[in-house]
C-alpha positions in Angstrom: 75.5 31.8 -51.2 73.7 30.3 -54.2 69.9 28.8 -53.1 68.7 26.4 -55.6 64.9 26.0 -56.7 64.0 22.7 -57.9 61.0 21.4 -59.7 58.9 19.5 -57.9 59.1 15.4 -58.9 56.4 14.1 -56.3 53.5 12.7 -58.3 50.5 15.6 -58.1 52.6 18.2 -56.8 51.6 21.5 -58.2 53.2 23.9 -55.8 56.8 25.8 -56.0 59.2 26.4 -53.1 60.1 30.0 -53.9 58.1 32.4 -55.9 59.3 35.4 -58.2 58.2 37.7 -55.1 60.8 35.6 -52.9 63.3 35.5 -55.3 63.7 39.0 -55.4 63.7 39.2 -51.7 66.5 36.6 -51.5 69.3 38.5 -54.5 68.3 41.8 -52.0 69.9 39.7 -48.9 72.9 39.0 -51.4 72.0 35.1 -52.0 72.7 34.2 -56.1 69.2 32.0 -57.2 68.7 29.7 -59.6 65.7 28.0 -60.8 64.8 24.9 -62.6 62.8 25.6 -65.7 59.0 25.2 -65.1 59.5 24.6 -61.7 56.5 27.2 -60.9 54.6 26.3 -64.0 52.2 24.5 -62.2 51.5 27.6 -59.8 51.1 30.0 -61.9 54.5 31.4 -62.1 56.4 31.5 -65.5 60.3 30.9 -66.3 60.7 34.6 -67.9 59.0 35.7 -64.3 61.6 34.3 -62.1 64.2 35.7 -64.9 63.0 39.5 -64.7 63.2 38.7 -60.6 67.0 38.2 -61.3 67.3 34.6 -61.0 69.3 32.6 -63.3 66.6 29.7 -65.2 68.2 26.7 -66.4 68.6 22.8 -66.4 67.9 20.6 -62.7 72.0 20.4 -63.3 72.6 24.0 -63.6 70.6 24.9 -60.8 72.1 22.6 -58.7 75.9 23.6 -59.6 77.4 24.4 -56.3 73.9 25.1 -54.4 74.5 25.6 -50.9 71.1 25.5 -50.4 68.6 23.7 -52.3 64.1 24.3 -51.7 61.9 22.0 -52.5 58.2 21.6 -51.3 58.4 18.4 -50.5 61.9 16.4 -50.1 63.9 15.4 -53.3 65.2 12.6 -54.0 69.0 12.3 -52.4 70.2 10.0 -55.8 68.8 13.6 -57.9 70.7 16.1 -55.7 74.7 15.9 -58.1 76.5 18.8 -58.3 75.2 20.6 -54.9 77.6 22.2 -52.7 79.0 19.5 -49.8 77.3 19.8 -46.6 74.2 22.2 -48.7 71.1 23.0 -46.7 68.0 20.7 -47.8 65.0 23.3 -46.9 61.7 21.4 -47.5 58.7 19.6 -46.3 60.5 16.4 -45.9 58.1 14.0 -44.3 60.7 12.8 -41.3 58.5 9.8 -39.8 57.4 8.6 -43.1 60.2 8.8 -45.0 63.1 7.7 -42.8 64.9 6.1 -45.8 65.4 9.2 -47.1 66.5 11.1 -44.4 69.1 8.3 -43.9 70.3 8.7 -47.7 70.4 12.7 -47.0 73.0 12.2 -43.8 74.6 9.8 -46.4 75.3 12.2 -48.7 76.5 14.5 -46.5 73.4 16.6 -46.8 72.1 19.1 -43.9 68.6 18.2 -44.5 66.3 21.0 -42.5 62.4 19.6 -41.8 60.1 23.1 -41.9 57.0 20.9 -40.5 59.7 20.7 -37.4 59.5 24.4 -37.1 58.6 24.7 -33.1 55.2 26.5 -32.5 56.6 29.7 -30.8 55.5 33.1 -30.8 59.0 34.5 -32.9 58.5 31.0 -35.8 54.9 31.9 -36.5 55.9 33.6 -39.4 58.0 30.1 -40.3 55.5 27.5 -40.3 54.4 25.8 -43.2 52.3 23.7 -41.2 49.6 26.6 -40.6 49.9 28.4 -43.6 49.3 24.9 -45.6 46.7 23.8 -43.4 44.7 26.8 -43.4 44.2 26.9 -47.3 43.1 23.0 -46.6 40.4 24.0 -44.7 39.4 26.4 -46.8 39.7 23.7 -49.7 37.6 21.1 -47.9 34.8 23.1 -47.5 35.1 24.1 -51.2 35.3 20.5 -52.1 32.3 19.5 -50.0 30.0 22.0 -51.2 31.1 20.8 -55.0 29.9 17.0 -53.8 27.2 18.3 -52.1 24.3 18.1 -54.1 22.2 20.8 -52.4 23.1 24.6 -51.1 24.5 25.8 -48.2 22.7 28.5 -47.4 18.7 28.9 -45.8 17.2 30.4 -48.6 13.4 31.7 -48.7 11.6 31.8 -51.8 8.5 31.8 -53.5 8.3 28.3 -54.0 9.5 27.3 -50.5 12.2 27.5 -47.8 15.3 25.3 -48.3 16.9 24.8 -45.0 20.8 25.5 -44.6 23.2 22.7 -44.5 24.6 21.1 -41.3 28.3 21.0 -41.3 30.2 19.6 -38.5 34.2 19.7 -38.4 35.8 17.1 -36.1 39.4 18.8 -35.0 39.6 22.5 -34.9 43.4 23.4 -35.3 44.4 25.6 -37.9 42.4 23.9 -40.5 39.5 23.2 -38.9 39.1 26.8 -37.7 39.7 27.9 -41.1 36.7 25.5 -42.7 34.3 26.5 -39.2 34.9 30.0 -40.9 34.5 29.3 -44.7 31.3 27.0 -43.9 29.9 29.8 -41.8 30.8 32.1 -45.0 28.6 30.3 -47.0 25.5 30.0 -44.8 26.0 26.7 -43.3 24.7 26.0 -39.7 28.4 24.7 -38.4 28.7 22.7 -35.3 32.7 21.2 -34.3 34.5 19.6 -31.7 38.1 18.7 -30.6 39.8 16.9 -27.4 41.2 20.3 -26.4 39.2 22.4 -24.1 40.6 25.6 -25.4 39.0 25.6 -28.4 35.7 26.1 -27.1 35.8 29.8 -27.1 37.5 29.9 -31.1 34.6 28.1 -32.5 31.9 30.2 -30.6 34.0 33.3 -31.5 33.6 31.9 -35.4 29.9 31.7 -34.7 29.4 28.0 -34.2 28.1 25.3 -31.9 30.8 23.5 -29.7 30.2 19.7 -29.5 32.1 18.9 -26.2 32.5 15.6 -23.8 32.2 17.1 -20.7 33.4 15.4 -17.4 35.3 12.6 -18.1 38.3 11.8 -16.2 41.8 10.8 -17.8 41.3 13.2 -21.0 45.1 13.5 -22.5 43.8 15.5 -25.4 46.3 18.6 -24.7 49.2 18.1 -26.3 52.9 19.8 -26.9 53.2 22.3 -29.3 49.5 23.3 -30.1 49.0 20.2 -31.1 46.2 17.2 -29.9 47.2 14.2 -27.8 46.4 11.1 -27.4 42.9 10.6 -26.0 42.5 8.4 -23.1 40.1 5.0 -23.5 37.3 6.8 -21.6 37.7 10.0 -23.7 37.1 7.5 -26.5 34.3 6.1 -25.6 32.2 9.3 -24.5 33.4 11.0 -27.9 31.9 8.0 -29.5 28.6 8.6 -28.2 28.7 11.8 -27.9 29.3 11.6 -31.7 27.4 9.2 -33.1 23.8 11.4 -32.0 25.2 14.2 -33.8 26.8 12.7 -36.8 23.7 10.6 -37.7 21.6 14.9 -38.6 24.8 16.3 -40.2 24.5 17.1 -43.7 29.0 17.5 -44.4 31.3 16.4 -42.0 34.9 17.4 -42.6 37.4 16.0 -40.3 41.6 17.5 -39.9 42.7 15.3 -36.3 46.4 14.6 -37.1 49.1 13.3 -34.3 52.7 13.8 -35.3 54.7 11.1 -35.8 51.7 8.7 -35.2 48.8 7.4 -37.1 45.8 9.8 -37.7 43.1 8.8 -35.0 40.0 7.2 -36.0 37.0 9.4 -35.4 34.3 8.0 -37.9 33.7 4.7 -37.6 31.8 2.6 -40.4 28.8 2.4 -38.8 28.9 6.1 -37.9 28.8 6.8 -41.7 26.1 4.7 -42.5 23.8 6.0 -39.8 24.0 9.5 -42.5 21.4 10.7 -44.5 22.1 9.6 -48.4 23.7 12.3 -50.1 26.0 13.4 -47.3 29.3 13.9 -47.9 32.3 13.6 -46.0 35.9 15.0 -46.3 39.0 13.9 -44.7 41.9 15.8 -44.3 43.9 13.1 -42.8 43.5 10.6 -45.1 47.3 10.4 -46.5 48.0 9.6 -42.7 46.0 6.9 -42.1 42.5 9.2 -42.3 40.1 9.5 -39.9 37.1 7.8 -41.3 36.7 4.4 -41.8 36.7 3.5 -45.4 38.3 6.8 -47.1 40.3 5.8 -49.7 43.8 8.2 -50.6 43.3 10.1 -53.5 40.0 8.8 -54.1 35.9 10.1 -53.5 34.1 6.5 -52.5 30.6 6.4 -52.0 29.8 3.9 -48.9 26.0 3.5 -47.9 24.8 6.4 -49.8 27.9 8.9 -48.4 30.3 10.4 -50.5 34.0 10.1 -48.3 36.1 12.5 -50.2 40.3 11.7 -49.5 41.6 14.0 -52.1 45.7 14.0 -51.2 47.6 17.2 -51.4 45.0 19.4 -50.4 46.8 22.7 -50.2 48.8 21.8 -53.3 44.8 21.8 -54.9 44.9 25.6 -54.3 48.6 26.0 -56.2 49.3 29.5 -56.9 48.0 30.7 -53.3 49.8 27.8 -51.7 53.0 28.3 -52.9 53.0 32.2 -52.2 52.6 31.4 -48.5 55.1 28.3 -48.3 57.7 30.4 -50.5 57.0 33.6 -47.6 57.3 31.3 -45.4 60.9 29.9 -46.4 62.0 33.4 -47.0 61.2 34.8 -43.2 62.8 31.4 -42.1 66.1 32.0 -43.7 65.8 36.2 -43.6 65.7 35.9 -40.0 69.1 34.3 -39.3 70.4 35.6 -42.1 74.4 37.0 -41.3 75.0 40.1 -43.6 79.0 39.7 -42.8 79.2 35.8 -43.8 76.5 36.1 -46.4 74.3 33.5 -45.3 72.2 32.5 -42.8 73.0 30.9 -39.4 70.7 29.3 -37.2 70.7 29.7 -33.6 69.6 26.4 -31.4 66.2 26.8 -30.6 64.9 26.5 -34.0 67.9 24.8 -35.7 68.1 22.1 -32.9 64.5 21.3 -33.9 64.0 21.4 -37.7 67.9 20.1 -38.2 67.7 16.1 -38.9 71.0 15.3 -40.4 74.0 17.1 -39.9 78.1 15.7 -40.6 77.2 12.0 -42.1 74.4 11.7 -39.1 70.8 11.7 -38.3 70.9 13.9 -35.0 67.4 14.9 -34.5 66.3 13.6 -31.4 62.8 13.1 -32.3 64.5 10.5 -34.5 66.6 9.3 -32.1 64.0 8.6 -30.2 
């Protein structure tokens, strides 16, 4: 069972699918690796320490000679895949809704392409998911790259020469990210307000020591959703949220917002006339903005200013925090496969909770039925 670590082509890419630490783990299961050279480069892991691990380090052809599975971060291209094993595993963030083409050009090829941001949110895949691990260093990230636009501090701090008041952060959506930037803005001395369609997470951001922002009351709220995720809100919802919103927005000092929808759009929660009713100098960062983005006017991979507000849409977030990143996605791959891995065959073998759901091509065909749908 050879597993293949390529170097990652996306533009801005900085993390690695497997790290020395992984590596090692892997040859102890019995699985031969091989890794492109400078493939960790960019996260702080260096050809001659993926050799010492035991991995062989050569050419993107050499690593891919008779792979049976190959890693990748985010999904390579199908047309750069030559020489892998027929029918190998393609075990990556592979971006299903967004990049059908490819996942057609993967069953193509004959390709068993396997989505880890399809890992199912149960109790035994925790370990598994990319999703959270990612997401949490993003809201750590955004914080950090608030506080850098910011042009004050985040902390109350008496002196002689005056008190400067602490900074008002609010974070719209309080999944894994959010909680994570609630936490780090807290860290910092920030007074932190947040909100989210889901009920349940009233008591995580009181636990983290901030104010809950809710709608209370309003009939025909959808926002709990499948798999720990939010739903769609209903028009009403909308429109109290709104309100509700725009009072509080209008004193905030950094808003950071992380609302995503799978398979769908990211939902609008700042509108343009919400931004402008901020003070000058405020600053706003949004997490969503490679799907769509959640303010009005954030650009992708750009910090606009619009009426005095910086709206910071840095892509890649995670990927911004390399080295760290790509220990936890590497970790995460490793428990993934370690778990189903078969000591008699050599290789792992998935069972059909988790298979059936992160499996999108399999013999020629797309058969994921979130696809299919």
């Amino acid at each position: 069972m050879k597993i293949a670590v390529l170097k990652e082509q996306a533009a801005g890419e900085s993390r690695v699918a497997a790290t020395p630490e992984t590596v090692k783990k892997f040859i102890a299961l019995g699985a031969e690796m091989a890794v492109e050279a400078g493939a960790g480069e960019s996260a702080s892991c260096a050809d001659a320490d993926y050799a010492a691990a035991g991995a062989a380090v050569g050419t993107r052809d050499e690593t891919l000679k008779g792979a049976d599975i190959v890693f990748g971060v985010q999904g390579p291209d199908p047309a750069s895949l030559g020489g892998a094993a027929p029918g190998a595993w393609i075990v990556a963030s592979l971006n299903p809704f967004g990049e059908r083409a490819r996942v057609d050009a993967y069953a193509a090829g004959g390709y068993e392409a396997l989505a880890m941001e399809f890992m199912p949110r149960i109790t035994r895949a925790q370990s598994m998911d990319i999703l959270s691990s990612q997401s949490n260093l993003a809201g750590y990230k955004a914080v950090l790259d608030a506080a850098g636009e910011y042009g004050r501090v985040f902390p109350m701090m008496m002196t002689a020469a005056g008190t400067v008041s602490a900074a008002r952060v609010f974070v719209m959506g309080v999944g894994v990210a959010g909680l994570q930037a609630i936490a780090t803005a807290r860290r910092l001395g920030a007074q932190v307000s947040a909100t989210d369609v889901r009920s349940a997470t009233k008591e995580q951001i009181q636990s983290l020591g901030a104010k809950p922002i809710f709608v209370e009351n309003v009939a025909g709220i959808e926002g709990e959703g499948s798999g720990g995720y939010a739903g769609e809100m209903s028009p009403e919802y909308q429109a109290a949220q709104a309100e509700l919103v725009s009072g509080h927005i209008a004193k905030q000092d950094i808003v950071i917002t992380t609302a995503l929808i799978p398979g769908r759009p990211a939902p609008r929660l700042i509108s343009a006339a919400q931004v402008a009713s901020m003070k000058p100098g405020s600053v706003i960062v949004d997490l969503a903005v490679e799907q769509g983005g959640n303010v009005e006017g954030a650009v992708a991979g750009e910090i606009v200013t619009v009426s005095g507000v910086k709206i910071v849409g840095h892509r890649n977030v995670p990927g911004r925090l390399a080295a760290d990143a790509s220990a936890l996605f590497s970790r995460n791959l490793f428990n993934f496969l370690s778990a189903f891995w078969d000591k008699e065959a050599g290789k792992p073998m998935l069972d059909a909770e988790i298979g059936d759901a992160i499996r999108l091509t399999q013999g020629g065909a797309v058969v994921n039925q979130r696809l299919l749908a």
